[in-house]
C-alpha positions in Angstrom: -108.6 47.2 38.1 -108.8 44.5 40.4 -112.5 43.8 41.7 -111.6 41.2 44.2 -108.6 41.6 46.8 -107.4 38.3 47.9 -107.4 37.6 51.6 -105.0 34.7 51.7 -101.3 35.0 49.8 -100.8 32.1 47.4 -98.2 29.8 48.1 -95.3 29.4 45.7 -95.6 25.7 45.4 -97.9 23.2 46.7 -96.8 20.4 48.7 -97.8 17.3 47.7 -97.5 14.1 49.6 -96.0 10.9 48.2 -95.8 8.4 51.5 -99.1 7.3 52.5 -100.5 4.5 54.8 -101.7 1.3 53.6 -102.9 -1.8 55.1 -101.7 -4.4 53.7 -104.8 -6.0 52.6 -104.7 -2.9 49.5 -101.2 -3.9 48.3 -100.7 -4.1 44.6 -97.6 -5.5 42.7 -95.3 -2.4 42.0 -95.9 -0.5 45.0 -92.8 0.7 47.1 -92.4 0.1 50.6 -90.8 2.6 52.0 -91.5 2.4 55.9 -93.4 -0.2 58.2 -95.5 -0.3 61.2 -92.4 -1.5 63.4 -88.7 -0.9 63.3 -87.2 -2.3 60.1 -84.1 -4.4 62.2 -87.3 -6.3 63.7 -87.8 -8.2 60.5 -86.0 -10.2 58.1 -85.9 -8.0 54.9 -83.0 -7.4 53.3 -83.6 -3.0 52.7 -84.8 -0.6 54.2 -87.1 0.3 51.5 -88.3 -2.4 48.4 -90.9 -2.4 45.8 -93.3 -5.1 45.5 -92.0 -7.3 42.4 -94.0 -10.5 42.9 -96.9 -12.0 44.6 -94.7 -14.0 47.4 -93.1 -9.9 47.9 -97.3 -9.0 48.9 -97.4 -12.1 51.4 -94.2 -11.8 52.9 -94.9 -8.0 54.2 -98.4 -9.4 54.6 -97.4 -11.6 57.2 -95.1 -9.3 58.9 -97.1 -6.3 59.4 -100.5 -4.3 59.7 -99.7 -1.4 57.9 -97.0 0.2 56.0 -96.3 3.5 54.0 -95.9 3.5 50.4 -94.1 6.2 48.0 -96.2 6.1 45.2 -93.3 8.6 43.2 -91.4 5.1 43.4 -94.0 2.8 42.1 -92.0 0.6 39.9 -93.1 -0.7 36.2 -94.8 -4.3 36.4 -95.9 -5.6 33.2 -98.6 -8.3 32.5 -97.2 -9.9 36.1 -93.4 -10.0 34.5 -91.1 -7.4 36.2 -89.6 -5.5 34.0 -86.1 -5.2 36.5 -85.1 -8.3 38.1 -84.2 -7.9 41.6 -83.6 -9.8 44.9 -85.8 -11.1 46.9 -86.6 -8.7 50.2 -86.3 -11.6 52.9 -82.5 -12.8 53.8 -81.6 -16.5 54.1 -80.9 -17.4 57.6 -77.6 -19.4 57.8 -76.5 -21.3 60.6 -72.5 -20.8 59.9 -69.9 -22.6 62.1 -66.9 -19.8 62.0 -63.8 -20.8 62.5 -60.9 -18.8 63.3 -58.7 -17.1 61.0 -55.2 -19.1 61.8 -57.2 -22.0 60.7 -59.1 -20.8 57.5 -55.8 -18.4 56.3 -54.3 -21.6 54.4 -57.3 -22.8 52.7 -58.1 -19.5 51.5 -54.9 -18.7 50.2 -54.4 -22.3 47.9 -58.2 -21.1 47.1 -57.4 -17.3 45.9 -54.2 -19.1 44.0 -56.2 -21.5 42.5 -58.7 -18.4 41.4 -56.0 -16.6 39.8 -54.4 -19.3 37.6 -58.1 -20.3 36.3 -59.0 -17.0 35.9 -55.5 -16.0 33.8 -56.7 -18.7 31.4 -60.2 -17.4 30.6 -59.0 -13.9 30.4 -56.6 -16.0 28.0 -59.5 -17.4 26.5 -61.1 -14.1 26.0 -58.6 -12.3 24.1 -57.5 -15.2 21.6 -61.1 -15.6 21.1 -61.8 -18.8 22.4 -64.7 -20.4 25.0 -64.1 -20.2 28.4 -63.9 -22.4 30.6 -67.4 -21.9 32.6 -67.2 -25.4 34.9 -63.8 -24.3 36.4 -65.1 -20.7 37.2 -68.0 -22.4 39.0 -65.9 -24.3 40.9 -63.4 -21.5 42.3 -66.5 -19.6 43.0 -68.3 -22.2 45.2 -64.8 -23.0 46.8 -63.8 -19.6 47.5 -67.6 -18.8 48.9 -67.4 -22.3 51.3 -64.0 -20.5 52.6 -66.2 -17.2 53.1 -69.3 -18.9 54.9 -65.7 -20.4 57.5 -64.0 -16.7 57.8 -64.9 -14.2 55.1 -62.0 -12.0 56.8 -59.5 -14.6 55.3 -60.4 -14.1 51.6 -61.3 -10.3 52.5 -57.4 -10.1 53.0 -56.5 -12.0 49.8 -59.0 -9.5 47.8 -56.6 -6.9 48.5 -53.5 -7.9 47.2 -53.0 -6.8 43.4 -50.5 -4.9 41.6 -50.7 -2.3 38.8 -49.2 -5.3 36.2 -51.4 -8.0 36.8 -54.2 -5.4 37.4 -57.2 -6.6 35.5 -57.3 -10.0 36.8 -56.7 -9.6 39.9 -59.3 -6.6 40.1 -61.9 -9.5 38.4 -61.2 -12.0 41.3 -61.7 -9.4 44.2 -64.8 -8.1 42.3 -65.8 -11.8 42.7 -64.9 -12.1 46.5 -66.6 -9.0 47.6 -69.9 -9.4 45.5 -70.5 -12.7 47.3 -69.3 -11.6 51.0 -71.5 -8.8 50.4 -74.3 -11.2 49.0 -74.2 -13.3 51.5 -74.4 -10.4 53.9 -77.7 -9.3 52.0 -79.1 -12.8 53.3 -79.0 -14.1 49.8 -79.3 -17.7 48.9 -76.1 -19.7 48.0 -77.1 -19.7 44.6 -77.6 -16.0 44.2 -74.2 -15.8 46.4 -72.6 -17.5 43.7 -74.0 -15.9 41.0 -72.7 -12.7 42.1 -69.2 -14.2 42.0 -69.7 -15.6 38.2 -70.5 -12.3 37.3 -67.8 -10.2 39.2 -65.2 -12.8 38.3 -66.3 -12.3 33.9 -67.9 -8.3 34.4 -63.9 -7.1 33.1 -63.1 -9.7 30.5 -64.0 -6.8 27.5 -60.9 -5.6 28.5 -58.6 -8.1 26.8 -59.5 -6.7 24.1 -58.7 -3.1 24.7 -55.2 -1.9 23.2 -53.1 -2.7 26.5 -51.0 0.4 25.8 -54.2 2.4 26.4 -55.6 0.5 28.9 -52.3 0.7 30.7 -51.4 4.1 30.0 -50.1 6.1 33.2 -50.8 9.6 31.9 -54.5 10.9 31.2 -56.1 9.6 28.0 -57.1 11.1 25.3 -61.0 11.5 24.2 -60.2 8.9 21.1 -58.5 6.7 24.0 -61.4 6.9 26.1 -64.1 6.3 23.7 -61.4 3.0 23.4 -62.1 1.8 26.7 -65.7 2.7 26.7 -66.3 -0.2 24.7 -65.1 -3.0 26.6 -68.6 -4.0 28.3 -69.8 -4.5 24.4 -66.4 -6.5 23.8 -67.2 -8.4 27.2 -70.8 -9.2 25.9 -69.8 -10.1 22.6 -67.2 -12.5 24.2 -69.6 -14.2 26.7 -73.2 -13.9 25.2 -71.9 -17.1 22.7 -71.9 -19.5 25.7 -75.0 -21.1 26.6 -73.7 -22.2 30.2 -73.0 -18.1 31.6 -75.5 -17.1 33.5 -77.6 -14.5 31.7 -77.3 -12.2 34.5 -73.3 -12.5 34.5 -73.3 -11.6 30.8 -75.7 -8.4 31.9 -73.3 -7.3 34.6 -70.3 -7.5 31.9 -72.2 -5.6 29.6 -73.9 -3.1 32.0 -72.0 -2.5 35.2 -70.9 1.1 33.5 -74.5 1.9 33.0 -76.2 4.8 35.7 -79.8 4.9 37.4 -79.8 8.5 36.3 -79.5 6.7 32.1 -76.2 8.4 31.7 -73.9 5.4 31.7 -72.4 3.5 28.8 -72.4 1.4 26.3 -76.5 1.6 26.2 -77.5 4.4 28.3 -80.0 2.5 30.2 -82.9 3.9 32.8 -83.0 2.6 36.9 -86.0 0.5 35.5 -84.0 -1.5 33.2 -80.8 -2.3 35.6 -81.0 -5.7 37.0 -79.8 -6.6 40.5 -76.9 -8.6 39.9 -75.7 -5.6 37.5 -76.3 -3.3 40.4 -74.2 -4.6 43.1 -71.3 -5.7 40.7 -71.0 -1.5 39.8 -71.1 -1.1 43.3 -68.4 -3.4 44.1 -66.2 -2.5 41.0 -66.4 1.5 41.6 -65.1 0.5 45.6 -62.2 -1.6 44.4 -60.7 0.4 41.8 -60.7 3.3 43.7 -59.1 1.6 46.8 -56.9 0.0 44.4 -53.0 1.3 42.9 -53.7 0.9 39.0 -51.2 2.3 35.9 -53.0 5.9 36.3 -54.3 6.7 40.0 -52.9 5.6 43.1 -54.6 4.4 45.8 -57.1 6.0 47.6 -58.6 5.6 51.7 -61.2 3.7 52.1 -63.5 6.5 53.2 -62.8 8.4 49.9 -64.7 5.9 48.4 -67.4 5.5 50.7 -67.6 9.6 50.0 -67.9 8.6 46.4 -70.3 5.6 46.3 -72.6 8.2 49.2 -72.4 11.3 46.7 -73.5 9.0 43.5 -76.1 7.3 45.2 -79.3 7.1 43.6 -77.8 8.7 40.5 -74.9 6.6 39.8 -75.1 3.7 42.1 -78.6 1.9 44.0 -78.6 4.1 47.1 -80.3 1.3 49.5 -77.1 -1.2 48.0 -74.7 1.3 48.9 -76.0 2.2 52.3 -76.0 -2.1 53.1 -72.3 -2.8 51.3 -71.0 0.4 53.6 -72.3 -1.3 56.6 -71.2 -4.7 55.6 -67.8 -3.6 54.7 -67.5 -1.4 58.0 -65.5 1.8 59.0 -62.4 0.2 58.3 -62.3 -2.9 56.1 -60.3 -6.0 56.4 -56.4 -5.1 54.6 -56.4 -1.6 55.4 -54.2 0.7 56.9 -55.2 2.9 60.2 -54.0 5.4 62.4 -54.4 4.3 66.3 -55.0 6.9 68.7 -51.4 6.6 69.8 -50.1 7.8 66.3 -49.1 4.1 65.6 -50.2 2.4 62.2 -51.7 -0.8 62.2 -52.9 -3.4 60.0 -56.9 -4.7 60.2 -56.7 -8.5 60.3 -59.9 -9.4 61.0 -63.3 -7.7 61.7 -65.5 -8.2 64.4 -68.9 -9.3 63.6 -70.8 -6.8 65.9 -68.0 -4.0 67.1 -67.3 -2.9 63.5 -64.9 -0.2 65.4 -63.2 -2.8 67.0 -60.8 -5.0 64.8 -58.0 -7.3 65.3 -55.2 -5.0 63.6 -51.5 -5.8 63.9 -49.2 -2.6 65.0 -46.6 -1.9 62.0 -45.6 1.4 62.9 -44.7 3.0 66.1 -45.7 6.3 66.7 -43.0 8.1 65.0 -43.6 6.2 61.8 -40.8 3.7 62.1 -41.1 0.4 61.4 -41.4 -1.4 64.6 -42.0 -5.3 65.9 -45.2 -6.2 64.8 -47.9 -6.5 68.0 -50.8 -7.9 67.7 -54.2 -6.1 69.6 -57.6 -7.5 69.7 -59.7 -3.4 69.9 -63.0 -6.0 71.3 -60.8 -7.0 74.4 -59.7 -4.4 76.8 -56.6 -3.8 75.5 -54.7 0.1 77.0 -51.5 2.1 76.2 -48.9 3.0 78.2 -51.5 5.8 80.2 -54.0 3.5 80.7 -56.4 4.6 77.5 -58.1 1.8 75.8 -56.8 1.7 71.9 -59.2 3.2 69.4 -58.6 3.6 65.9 -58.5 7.5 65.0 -58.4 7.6 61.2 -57.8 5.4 58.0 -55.2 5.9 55.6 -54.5 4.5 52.1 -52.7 2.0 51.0 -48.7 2.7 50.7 -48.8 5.1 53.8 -45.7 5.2 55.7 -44.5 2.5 52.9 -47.0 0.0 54.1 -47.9 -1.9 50.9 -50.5 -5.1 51.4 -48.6 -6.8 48.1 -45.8 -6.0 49.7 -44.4 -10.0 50.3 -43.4 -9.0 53.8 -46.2 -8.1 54.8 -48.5 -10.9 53.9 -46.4 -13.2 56.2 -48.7 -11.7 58.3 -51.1 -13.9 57.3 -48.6 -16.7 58.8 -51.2 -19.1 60.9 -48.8 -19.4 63.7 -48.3 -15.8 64.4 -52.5 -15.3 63.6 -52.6 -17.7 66.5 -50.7 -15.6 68.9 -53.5 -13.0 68.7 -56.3 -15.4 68.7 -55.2 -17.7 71.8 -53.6 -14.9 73.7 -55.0 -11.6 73.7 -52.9 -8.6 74.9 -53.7 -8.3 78.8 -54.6 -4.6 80.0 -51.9 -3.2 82.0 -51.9 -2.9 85.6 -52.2 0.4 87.7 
């Protein structure tokens, strides 16, 4: 028998607060910052959310702010003042870039991206006969193809496209390379973190030489033996580059980690968030995006928002959710190289993006409405450029690669990329139509 009736109905659970406010005089290396006392645009850091990982991390918010709001269920491991997972800084770099259009860059980039692959087919050549690679060249075609970048990034964007299921791998390694650093230099990252990125994209495949290429290439789905085979090519790609003194440390990490998950159910070492550098981070981010947007031996090409979807739905599990949120909004809606549907039921081509209007290209028309091929028009989406009714063109969808048999490796279509007909849409926009 009950000798006291309770007045007041127990709650199921009991809610407890993680965020709380904090000036910054009580800040304390580990804490994560996960809101400020102003809009986060307003400053300089590179997420919207960071933990504290060194002393200049305290003075830097220090000096931007009052107050902020820490999640303490976030608090990151710091031991005896050494982080235990390297990261980026949280303040961007501020460049002063001189950009230059894309008829004039298109050239340089492409004897660049040419000069990428026939380097980059020897030290995947290197790899699988066992031999050192050559690390000087690879930091040279990095730096060059990041100085063409900092010029036009839209130019090598449009060159990171182009790969076919037979030459796959290496091709897949050099895009890798190109997006890490467009998004790293994106991020506000120093030039030498920018190029880091690219060393470690352009090596984070090499295990793959030496997988059995009839498994590696094998159109049908593979077996469990088959798979457990290509599981172990980030051990084979550390094993081939943790010999050489000159690779970055961080560029052997990525090669041997970027199949490793924040939730410590990734491969070859199962690792926890806490123990997944930066560099390793964006590289899986990167590599998940191009495959899946890539035609390879066993999947076709998929839209670019497919894998947005997938990067979104594996964030935070999978993939660093504040990385994905910042490489979706660096990459935009619809990416340089990719196929969309105008309003008009036309297809079109996105040359080049616009730095603030990310809705807004520069596309080339391929395709007129009833999915013929058609003479290619050029139309600049920032100008006010109108059909035949008078309605300015939008973009209405996005659609994979190979639509409409619209291939970017397709040779026809990458003269394009001529500079003379770039020109056309660069010096004389399509005027709006009179009424």
């Amino acid at each position: 028998m009950k000798l006291f009736k309770s007045k007041r109905k127990r709650p199921d659970a009991v809610l407890v607060p993680t965020k709380r406010r904090l000036h910054v005089s009580h800040l304390e290396l580990g804490m994560f910052i996960c809101e400020l006392d102003r809009p986060w645009r307003q400053t300089d850091f590179l997420f919207q959310g960071f933990p504290l990982l060194k002393p200049e991390h305290i003075q830097a918010v220090r000096e931007r702010c009052d107050y902020v709001f820490v999640d303490d269920t976030r608090r990151v491991l710091v031991d005896q003042g050494q982080l235990v997972v390297p990261s980026a800084t949280p303040l961007k770099v501020t460049r002063k870039l001189n950009r230059i259009p894309l008829s004039l860059e298109v050239q340089e980039a492409h004897e660049a991206y040419q000069n990428s692959v026939t380097v980059l087919d020897q030290v995947l050549l290197d790899v699988q006969q066992g031999r050192a690679i050559d690390t000087k060249a690879c930091q040279q075609l990095v730096k060059r193809n990041l100085e063409s970048m900092l010029r036009n990034e839209s130019a090598m964007l449009w060159l990171a496209r182009l790969k076919s299921q037979d030459v796959y791998t290496s091709l897949h390694c050099l895009s890798v390379s190109i997006l890490a650093m467009g998004f790293g230099a994106h991020l506000g990252l120093t030039d030498e973190k920018v190029e880091l990125l690219g060393i470690a994209g352009l090596l984070h495949d090499v295990g793959k030489m030496k997988i059995d290429p009839m498994v590696l290439n094998k159109p049908g789905k593979l077996t469990q033996a088959e798979f457990e085979h290509v599981k172990q090519h980030p051990a084979f790609g550390f094993q081939a580059l943790c010999t050489q003194a000159d690779i970055p440390p961080a560029a052997v990490q990525a090669a041997h980690g970027h199949h490793e998950r924040l939730d410590g159910r990734g491969y070859p070492q199962g690792l926890d968030r806490y123990q997944i550098p930066f560099v390793t981070r964006v590289i899986t981010i990167v590599d998940a995006f191009d495959a899946i947007t890539s035609h390879r031996s066993y999947d076709n090409a998929r839209p670019i928002q497919v894998a947005y979807d997938i990067l979104r739905s594996g964030a935070d599990q999978q993939f660093d959710e504040a990385l994905v949120q910042e490489f979706i909004r660096w990459l935009g809606v619809f990416p340089v190289g990719t196929l969309v549907e105008l309003h008009t039921g036309e297809v079109a081509l996105v040359l080049e993006k616009h730095p603030e209007l990310h809705l807004r290209p520069k596309v080339v028309v391929l395709r007129n409405a009833d999915k013929l091929p058609c003479e290619p028009r050029y139309l600049d989406l920032a100008q006010l450029t109108v059909d035949a009714d008078g309605t300015p063109y939008r973009i209405s969808s996005g659609l994979s690669d190979g639509s409409y048999g619209l291939f970017v490796s397709d040779p026809q279509l990458q003269c394009i990329l001529h500079p003379e007909l770039l020109a056309v849409l660069e010096l004389e926009p399509e005027p709006a139509e009179a009424h």
